[in-house]
C-alpha positions as CSV (number, residue, x, y, z in Angstrom):
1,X,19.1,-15.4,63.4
2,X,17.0,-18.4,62.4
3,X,14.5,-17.1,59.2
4,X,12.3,-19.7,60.4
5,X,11.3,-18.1,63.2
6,X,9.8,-15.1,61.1
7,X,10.3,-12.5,63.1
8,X,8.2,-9.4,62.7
9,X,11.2,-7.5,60.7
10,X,11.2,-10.6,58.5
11,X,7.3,-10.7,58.2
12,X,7.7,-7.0,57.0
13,X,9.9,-7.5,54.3
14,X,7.6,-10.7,52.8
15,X,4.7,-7.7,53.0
16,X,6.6,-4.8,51.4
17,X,7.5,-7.6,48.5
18,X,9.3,-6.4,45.5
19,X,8.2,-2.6,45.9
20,X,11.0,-0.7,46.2
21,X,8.9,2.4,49.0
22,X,8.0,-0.1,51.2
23,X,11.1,-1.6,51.4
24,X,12.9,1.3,52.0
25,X,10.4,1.3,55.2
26,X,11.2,-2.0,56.2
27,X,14.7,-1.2,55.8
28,X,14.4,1.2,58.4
29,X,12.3,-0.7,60.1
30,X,15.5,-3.2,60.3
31,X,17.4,-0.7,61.6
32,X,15.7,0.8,64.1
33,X,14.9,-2.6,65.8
34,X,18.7,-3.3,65.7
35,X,18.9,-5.8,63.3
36,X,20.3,-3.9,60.4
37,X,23.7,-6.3,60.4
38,X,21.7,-8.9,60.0
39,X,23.1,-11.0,57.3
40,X,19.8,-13.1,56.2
41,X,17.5,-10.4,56.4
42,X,19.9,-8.2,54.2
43,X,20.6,-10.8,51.8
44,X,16.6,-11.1,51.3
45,X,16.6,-7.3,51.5
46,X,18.8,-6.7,48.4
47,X,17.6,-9.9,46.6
48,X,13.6,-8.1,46.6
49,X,15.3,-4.5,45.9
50,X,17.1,-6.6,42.9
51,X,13.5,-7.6,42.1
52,X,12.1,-4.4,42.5
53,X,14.7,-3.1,39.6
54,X,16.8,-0.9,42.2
55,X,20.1,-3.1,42.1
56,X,22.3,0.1,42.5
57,X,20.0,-0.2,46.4
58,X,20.5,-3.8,46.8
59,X,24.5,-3.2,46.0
60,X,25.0,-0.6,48.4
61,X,23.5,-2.9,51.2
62,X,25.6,-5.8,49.8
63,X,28.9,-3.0,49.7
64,X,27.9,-1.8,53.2
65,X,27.8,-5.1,55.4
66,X,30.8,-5.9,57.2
67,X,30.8,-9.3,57.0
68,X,29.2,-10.2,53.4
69,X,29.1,-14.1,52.6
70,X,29.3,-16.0,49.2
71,X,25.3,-16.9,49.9
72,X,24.5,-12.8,49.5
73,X,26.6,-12.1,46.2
74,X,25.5,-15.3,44.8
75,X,22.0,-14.7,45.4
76,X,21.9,-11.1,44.0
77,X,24.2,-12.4,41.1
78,X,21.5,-14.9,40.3
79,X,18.8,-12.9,41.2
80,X,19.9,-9.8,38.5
81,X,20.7,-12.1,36.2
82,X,17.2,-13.6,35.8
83,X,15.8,-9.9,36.5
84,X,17.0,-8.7,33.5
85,X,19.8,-6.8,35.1
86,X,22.7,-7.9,33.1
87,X,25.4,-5.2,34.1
88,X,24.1,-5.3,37.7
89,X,24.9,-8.9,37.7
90,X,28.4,-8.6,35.8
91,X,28.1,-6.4,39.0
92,X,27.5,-8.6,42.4
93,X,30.1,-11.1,40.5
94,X,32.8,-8.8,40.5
95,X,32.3,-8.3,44.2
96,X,32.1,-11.4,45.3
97,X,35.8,-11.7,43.0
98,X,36.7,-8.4,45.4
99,X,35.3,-10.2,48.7
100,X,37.5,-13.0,48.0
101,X,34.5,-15.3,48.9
102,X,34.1,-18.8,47.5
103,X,32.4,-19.3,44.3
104,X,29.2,-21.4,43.3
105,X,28.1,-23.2,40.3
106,X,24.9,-20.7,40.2
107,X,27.3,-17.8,40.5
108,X,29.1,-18.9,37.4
109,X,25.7,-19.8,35.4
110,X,23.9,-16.3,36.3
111,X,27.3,-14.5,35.4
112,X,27.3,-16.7,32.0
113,X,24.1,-15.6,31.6
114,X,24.6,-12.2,32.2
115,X,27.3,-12.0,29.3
116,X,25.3,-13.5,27.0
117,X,22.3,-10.8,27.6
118,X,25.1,-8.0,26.8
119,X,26.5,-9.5,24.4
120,X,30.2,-9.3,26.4
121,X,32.6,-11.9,24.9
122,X,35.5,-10.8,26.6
123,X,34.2,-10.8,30.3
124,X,32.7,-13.8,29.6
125,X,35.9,-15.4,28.5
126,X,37.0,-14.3,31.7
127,X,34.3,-15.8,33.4
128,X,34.9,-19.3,31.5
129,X,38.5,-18.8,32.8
130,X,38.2,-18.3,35.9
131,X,35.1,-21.6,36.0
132,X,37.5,-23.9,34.4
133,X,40.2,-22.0,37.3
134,X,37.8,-23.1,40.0
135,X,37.0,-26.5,39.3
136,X,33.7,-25.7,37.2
137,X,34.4,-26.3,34.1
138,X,32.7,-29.5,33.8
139,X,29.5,-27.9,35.7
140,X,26.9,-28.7,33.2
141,X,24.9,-25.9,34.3
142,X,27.9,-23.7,33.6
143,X,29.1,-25.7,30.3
144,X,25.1,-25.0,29.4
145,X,25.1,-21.6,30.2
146,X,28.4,-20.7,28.2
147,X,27.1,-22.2,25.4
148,X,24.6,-20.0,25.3
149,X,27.5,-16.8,25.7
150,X,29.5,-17.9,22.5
151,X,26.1,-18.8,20.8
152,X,24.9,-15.5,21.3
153,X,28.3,-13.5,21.1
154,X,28.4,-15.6,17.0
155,X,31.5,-17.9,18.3
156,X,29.8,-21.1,17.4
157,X,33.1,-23.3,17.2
158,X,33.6,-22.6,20.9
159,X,30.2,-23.1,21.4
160,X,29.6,-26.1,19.5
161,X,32.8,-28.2,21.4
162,X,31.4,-26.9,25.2
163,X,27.8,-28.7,23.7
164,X,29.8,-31.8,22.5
165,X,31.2,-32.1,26.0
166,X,28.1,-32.0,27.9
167,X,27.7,-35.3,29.4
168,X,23.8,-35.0,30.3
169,X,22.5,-32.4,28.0
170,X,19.1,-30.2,29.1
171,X,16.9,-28.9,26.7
172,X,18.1,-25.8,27.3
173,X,21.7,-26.6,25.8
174,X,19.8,-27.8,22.9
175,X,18.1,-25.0,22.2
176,X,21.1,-22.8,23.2
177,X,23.0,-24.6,20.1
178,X,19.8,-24.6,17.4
179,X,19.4,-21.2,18.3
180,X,23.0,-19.9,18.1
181,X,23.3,-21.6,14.2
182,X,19.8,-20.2,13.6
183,X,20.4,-16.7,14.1
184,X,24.1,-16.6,12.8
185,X,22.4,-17.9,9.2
186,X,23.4,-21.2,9.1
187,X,20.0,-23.0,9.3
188,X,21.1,-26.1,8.4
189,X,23.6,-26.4,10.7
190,X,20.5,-25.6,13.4
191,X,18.4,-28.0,11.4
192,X,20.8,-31.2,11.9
193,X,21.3,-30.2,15.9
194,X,17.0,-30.4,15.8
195,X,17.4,-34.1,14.6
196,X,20.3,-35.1,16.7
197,X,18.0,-33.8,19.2
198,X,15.1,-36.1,18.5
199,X,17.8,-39.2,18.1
200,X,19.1,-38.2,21.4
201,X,15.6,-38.6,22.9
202,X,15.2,-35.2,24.4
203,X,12.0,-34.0,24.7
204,X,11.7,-30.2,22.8
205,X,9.8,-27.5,24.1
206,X,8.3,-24.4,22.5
207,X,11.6,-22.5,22.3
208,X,13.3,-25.7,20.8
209,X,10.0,-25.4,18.0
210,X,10.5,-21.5,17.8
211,X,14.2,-21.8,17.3
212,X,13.8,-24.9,14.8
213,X,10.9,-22.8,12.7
214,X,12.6,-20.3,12.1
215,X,15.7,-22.0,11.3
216,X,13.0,-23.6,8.9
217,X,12.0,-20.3,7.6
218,X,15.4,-19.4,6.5
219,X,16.2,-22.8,5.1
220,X,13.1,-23.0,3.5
221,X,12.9,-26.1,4.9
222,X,8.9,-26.6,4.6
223,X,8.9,-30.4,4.7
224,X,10.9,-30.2,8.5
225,X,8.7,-26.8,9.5
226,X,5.3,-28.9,8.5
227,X,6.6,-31.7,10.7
228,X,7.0,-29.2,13.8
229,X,3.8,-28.1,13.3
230,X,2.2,-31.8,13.1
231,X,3.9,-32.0,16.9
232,X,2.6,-28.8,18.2
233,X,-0.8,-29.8,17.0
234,X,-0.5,-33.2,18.1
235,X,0.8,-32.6,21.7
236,X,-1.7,-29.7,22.2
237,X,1.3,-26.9,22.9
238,X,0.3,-23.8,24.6
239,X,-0.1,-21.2,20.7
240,X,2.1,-18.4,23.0
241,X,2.8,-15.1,20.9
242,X,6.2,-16.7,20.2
243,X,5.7,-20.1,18.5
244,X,2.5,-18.5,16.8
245,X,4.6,-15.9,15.2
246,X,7.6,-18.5,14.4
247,X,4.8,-21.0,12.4
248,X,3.8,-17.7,10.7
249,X,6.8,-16.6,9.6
250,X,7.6,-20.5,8.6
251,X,5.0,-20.7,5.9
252,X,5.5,-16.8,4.9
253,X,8.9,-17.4,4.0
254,X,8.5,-21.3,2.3
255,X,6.1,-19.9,0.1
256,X,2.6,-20.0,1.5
257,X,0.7,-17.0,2.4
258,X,-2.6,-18.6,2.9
259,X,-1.3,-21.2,5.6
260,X,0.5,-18.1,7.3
261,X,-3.1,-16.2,7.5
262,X,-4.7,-19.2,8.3
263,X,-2.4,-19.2,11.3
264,X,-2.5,-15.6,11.8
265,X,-6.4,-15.6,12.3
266,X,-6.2,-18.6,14.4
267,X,-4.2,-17.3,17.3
268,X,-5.9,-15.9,20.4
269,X,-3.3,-13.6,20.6
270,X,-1.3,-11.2,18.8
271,X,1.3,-8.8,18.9
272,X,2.6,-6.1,16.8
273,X,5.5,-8.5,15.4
274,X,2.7,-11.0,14.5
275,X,0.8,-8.5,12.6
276,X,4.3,-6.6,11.1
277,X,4.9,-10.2,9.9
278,X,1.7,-11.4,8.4
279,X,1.6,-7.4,6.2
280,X,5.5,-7.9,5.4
281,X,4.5,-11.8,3.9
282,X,1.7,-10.1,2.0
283,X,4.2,-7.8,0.8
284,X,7.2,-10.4,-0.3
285,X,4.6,-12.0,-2.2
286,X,2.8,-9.3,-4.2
287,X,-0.1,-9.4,-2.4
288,X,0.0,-5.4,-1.9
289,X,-4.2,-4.8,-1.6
290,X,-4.1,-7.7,1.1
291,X,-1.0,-5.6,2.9
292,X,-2.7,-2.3,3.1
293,X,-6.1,-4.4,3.6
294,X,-4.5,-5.9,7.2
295,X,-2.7,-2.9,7.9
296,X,-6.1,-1.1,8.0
297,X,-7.9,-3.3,10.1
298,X,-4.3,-3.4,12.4
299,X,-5.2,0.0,12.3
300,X,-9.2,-0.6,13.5
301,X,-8.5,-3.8,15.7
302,X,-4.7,-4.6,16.6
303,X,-1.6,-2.6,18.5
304,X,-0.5,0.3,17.1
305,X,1.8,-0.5,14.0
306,X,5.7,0.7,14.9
307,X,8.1,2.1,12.6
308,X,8.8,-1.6,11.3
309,X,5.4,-2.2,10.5
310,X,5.3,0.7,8.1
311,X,8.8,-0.5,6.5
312,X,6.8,-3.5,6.0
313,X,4.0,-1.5,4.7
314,X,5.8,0.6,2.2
315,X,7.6,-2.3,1.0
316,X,4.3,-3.8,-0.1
317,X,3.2,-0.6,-1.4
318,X,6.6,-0.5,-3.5
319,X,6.5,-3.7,-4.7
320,X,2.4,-4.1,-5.6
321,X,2.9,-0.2,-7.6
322,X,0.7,1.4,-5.2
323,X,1.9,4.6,-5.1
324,X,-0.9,6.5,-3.4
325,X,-0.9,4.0,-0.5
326,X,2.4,4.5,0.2
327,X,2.2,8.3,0.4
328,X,-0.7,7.8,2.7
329,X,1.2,5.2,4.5
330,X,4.0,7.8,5.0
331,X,2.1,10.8,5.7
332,X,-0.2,8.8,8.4
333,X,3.3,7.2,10.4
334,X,3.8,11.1,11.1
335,X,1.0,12.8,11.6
336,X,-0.9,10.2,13.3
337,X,1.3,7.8,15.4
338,X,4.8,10.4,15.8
339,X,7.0,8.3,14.3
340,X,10.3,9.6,13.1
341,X,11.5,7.9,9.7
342,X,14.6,5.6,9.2
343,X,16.8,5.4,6.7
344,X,14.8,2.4,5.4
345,X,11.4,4.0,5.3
346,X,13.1,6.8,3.1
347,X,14.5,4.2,1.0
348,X,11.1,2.3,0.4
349,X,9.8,5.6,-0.7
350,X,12.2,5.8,-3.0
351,X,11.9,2.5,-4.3
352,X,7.8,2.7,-5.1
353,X,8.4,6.2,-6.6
354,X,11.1,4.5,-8.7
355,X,9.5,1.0,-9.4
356,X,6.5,2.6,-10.9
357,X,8.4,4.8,-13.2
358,X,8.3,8.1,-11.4
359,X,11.6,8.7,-11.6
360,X,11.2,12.4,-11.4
361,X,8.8,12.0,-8.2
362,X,11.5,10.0,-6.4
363,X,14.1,12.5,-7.0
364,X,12.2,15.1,-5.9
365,X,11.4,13.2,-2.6
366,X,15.2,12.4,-2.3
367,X,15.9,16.0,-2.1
368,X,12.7,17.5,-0.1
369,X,11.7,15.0,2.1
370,X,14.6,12.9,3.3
371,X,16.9,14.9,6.0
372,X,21.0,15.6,5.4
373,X,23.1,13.8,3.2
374,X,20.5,10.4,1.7
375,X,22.8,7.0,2.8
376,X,23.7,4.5,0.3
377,X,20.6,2.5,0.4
378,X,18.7,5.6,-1.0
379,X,20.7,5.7,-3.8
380,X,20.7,2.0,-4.9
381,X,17.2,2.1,-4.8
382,X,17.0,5.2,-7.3
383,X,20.0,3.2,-9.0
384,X,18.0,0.0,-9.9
385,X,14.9,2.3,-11.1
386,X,17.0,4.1,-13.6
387,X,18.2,0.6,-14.7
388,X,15.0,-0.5,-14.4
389,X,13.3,2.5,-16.8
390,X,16.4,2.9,-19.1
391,X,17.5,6.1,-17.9
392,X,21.1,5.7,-18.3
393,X,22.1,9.7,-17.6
394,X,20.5,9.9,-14.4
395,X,22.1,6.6,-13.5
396,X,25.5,6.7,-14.6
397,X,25.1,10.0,-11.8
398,X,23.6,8.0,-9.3
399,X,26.3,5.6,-9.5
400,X,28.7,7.6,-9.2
401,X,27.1,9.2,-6.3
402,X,27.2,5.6,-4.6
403,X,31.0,4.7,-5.5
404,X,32.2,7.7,-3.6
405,X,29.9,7.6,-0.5
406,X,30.6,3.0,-0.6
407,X,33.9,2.8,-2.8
408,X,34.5,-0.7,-1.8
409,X,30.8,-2.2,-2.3
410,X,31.2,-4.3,-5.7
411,X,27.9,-4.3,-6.7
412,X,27.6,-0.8,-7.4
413,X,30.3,-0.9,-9.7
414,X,28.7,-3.8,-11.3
415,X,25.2,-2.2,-12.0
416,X,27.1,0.5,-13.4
417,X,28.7,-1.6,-15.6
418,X,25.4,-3.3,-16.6
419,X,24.0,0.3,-17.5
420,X,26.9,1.5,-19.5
421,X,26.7,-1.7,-21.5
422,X,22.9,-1.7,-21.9
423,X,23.5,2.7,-23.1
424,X,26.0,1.4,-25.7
425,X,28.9,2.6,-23.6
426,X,31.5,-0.4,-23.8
427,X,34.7,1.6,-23.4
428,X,33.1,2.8,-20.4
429,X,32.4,-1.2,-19.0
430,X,36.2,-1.9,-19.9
431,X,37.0,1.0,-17.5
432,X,34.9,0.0,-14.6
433,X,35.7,-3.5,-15.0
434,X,39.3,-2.8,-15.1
435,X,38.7,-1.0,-11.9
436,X,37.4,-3.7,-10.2
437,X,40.2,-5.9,-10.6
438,X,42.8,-3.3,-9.7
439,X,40.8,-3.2,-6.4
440,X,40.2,-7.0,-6.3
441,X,36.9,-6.1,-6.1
442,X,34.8,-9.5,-6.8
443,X,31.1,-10.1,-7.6
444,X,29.0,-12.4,-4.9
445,X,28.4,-15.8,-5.9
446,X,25.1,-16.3,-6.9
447,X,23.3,-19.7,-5.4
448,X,20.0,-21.1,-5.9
449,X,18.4,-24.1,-3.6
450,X,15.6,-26.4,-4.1
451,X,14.6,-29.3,-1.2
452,X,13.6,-32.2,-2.2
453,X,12.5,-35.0,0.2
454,X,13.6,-33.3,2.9
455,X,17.0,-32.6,1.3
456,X,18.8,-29.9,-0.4
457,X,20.4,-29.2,-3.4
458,X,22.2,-26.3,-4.2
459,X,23.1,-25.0,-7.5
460,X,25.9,-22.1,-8.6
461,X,26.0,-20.6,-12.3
462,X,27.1,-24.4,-14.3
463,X,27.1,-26.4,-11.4
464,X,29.2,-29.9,-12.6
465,X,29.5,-30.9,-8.9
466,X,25.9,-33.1,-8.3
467,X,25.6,-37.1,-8.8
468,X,23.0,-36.0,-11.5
469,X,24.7,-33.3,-13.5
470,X,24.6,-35.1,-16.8
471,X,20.4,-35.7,-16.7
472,X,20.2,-32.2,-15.2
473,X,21.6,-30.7,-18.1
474,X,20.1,-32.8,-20.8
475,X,16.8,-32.3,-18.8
476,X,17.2,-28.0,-18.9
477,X,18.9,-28.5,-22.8
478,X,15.6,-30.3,-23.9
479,X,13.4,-27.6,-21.7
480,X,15.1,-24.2,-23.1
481,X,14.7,-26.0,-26.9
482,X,10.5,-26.2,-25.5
483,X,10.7,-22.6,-24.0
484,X,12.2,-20.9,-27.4
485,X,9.6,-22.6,-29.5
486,X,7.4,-21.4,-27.1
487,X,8.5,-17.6,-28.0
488,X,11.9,-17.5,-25.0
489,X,14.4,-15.2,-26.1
490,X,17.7,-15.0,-23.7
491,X,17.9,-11.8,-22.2
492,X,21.6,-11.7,-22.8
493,X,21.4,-8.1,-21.0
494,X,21.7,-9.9,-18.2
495,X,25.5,-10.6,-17.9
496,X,28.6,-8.4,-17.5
497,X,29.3,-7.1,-20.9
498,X,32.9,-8.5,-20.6
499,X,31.6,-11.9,-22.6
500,X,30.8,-12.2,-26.5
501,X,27.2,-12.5,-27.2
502,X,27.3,-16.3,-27.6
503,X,29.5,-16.6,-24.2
504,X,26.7,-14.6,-22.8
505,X,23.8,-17.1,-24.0
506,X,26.0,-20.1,-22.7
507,X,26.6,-18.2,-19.5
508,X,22.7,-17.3,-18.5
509,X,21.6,-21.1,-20.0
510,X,23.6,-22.5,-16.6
511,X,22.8,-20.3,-14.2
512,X,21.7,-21.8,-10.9
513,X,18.0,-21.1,-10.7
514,X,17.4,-22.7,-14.3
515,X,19.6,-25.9,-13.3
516,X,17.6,-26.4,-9.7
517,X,14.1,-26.0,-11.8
518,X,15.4,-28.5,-14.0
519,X,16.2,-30.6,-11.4
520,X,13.0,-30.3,-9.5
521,X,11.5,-30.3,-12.6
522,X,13.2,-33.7,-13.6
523,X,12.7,-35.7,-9.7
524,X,8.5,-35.2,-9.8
525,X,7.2,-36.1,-13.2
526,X,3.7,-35.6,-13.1
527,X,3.3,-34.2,-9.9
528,X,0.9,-31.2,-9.5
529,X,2.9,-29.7,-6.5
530,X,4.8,-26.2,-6.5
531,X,8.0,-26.5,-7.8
532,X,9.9,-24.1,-4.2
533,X,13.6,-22.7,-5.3
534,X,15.3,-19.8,-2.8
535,X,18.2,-18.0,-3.7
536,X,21.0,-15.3,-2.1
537,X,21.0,-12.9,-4.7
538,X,18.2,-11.3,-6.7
539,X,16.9,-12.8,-9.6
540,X,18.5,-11.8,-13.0
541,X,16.3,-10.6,-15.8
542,X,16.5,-13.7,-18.3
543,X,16.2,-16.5,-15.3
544,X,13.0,-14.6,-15.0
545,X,11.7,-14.7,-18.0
546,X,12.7,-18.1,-18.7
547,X,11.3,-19.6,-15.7
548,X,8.0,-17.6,-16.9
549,X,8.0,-19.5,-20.4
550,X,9.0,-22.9,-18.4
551,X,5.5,-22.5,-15.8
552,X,4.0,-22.4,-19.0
553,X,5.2,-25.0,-20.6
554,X,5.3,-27.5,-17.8
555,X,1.8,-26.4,-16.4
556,X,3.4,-26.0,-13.0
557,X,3.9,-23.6,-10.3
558,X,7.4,-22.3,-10.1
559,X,8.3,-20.6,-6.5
560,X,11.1,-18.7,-6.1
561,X,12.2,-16.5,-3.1
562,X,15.4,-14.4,-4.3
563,X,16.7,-11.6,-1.7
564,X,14.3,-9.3,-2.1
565,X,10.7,-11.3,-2.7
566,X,9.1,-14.4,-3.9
567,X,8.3,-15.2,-7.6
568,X,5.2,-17.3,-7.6
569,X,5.1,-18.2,-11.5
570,X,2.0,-19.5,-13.4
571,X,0.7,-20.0,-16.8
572,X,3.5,-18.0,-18.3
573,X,2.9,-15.0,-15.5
574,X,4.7,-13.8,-12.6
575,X,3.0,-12.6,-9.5
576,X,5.2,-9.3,-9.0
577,X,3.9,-8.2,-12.2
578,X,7.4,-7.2,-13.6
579,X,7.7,-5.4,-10.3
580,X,11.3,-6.6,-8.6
């Protein structure tokens, strides 16, 4: 039967649209006229059930005809995929295998698809298999769409030599590859596939500039992520939710708040992620009364906060020492909006009793308030408090607490080592220490990176491997000499106990963060700009206070974003107010 001639069966279909009750009348309708073995007018039947969200509908009419073509699977394949009906498609593909019907290049792309939206790296191998099998392999729709699968499914080798093969790249390959490095971590890898991109000539889009901010945002690549939003400005881009929310998060996590709420109060419109973000910035940057200011007017004027937004919340509560606003915090996600606490809400608790001293308070929570058995997280909160406040007893038991419930997790049998050194206990260290290398337990590398001209640098504890090393270190020599006249004392406390105390000195002198403020330090004489360092692991104790004595003495803003926060130092201060 010729669709053109829209016959009245066909009419009532286009009228019942993607409403699953009126179909179900035209369906009958269909039948009852004698046209129920129709193959076009089931094939648009199940493709509108599809887009009505009843697949399991559309697959018993597909399962049901007696002569099914490859146009009908095809079409529902496609038709779930881009539905967001991932399993359903996985679904129609499989049947059309069954059917024994030939294949199309949309087929293979909605299946790809498909794969990548559940995550399914073994059925989509099988699907690349059986492309390659049928002569699609060299598809570039496919080849685009299985880039995105092993983006997605973290297999970025595979990925990346499908992306190097594509003869005629679209932009959503591009995007498929920036954001597949982006959110497996490795931003710079997603950083040089935004500049091949702008060599190639290929226009970007907004999910090219979302991917490529937040790539940015991990990097803390502000130069590049300034430059983005010079082009979004420039070529009027539509401010979506998305692209609003990546530019946010850009300047939250390169260092400036006040661009990020300049952004945040320029958007027409805002979700609960944008407002979650814009409270958890306030919050990595000790701007706690700011937090708890937006959350409240969230509260009067935005969505309802989620259970992330009050993670975010209590976080800034924690860090800022504002304990009473954390316990209303808590007590309000409860009683007012049902939410259930996580793990990580318990653990922020924790963390502000503990920060501000209350040691007591936050066992007391631990035991009344927090459900079952408290996970590890709890207890390396409680952990660094007791290291924090000097409170060796309780955290010699806390530690031990964490070794049996994560026996393999260095770092707990490192703090413990650093609080039986710093209660006296050096027989104790030996044991631990000894332990550790029985297990082959090893310490994470500290690194610390700092981007200059649009390139970065990246320093490990006595770094030799840079084209500078020799005026780096004569530069941070002449700078500690400046800082201990100045009043610096090394905080040898800072590093395992296994070294003598003059090791110890030598070992914090080199450590990564001082060589990379050195350095920056060193390439802008003169310059009144923010010195911007980021680094994997949390800041040690004497870095801190050296780089505290070196804001002083070089009248400069010192920036650094560890793992936990940022460390915005001036005039000999720290803006987490000893709070980290």
């Amino acid at each position: 039967m010729d669709l053109h001639h829209r016959s009245p069966e066909y009419n009532a279909l286009l009228l019942a649209g993607p409403r699953f009750g009126p179909l179900k009348q035209a369906h009958a309708r269909l039948i009852v006229a004698g046209h129920g073995l129709s193959l076009p007018l089931t094939t648009k039947l199940a493709t509108l059930a599809v887009a009505a969200g009843a697949a399991s509908y559309a697959r018993l009419l597909a399962a049901s005809h007696p002569a099914p073509d490859s146009f009908l699977f095809c079409t529902l394949t496609r038709a779930a995929a881009h539905r967001g009906l991932p399993a359903a498609a996985l679904a129609f593909y499989r049947g059309l295998l069954a059917a024994a019907l030939p294949f199309s290049s949309f087929a293979f792309t909605a299946v790809a698809k498909a794969c990548a939206d559940l995550s399914a790296l073994r059925a989509g191998m099988a699907v690349h298999a059986h492309a390659i099998l049928l002569g699609f392999g060299s598809d570039r729709f496919v080849q685009t769409a299985l880039v995105v699968l092993y983006s997605k499914c973290g297999q970025l080798a595979v990925a990346r030599k499908l992306f190097d093969a594509i003869r005629d790249r679209s932009v959503v390959a591009w995007n498929a590859m920036i954001s597949g490095y982006e959110q497996n971590g490795l931003a710079e890898r997603a950083i040089e596939v935004y500049k091949e991109m702008q060599m190639a000539g290929e226009a970007p889009d907004s999910a090219t500039f979302v991917a490529t901010l937040s790539a940015c945002a991990q990097a803390g690549a502000l130069d590049l992520g300034r430059e983005v939003e010079r082009r979004i400005v420039s070529e009027r881009m539509d401010m979506n939710v998305f692209l609003g929310a990546a530019l946010l998060n850009m300047y939250v996590r390169c260092g400036l708040v006040n661009k990020a709420r300049e952004w945040f109060d320029r958007l027409q419109e805002r979700n609960v992620v944008t407002w979650t973000s814009m409270i958890a910035g306030y919050g990595m940057h000790g701007h706690g009364h700011e937090a708890i200011k937006l959350f409240h007017l969230m509260r009067r004027e935005g969505p309802p906060p989620n259970d992330v937004t009050f993670i975010s919340v209590l976080s800034a509560c924690a860090h800022a020492g504002l304990v009473s606003e954390g316990r209303d915090a808590f007590a309000t996600m409860k009683s007012v909006y049902g939410l259930v606490p996580r793990a990580e809400h318990y653990c922020s608790m924790v963390d502000m009793y503990g920060r501000a001293g209350l040691l007591d308070d936050a066992m007391q929570f631990i035991r009344d308030s927090i459900p079952g058995e408290p996970g590890p997280e709890v207890w390396t909160a409680m952990l660094g408090a007791c290291k924090m406040h000097k409170n060796f007893n309780l955290g010699v038991e806390v530690a031990e607490r964490l070794i049996a419930l994560e026996p393999e997790n260095p770092s707990h049998r490192v703090l413990l080592s650093n609080i039986y050194a710093l209660s006296g206990k050096m027989n104790h260290v030996e044991k631990v220490r000894n332990t550790m290398i029985k297990r082959r337990l090893k310490k994470q590398i500290g690194y610390s990176l700092i981007e200059i001209g649009g390139i970065a640098h990246l320093f490990r504890m006595g770094e030799k491997s840079h084209p500078q090393t020799r005026d780096i270190y004569q530069y941070l020599e002449e700078l500690i000499h400046r800082i201990t006249d100045a009043g610096y004392v090394p905080g040898t406390d800072s590093v395992l106990h296994e070294l003598e105390e003059e090791e110890r000195e030598f070992a914090l002198r080199y450590h990564g963060e001082k060589l990379a403020v050195a350095f920056g330090l060193m390439m802008s004489p003169g310059s009144t700009a923010p010195i911007r360092i980021i680094k994997n692991l949390r800041i040690c104790g004497d870095c801190h206070l050296a780089i505290k004595y070196m804001s002083a003495v070089e009248n400069r803003e010192i920036i650094v974003r560890d793992k936990h926060r940022f460390h915005h130092f001036k005039d000999g201060k720290c803006s987490c107010q000893e709070y980290w």
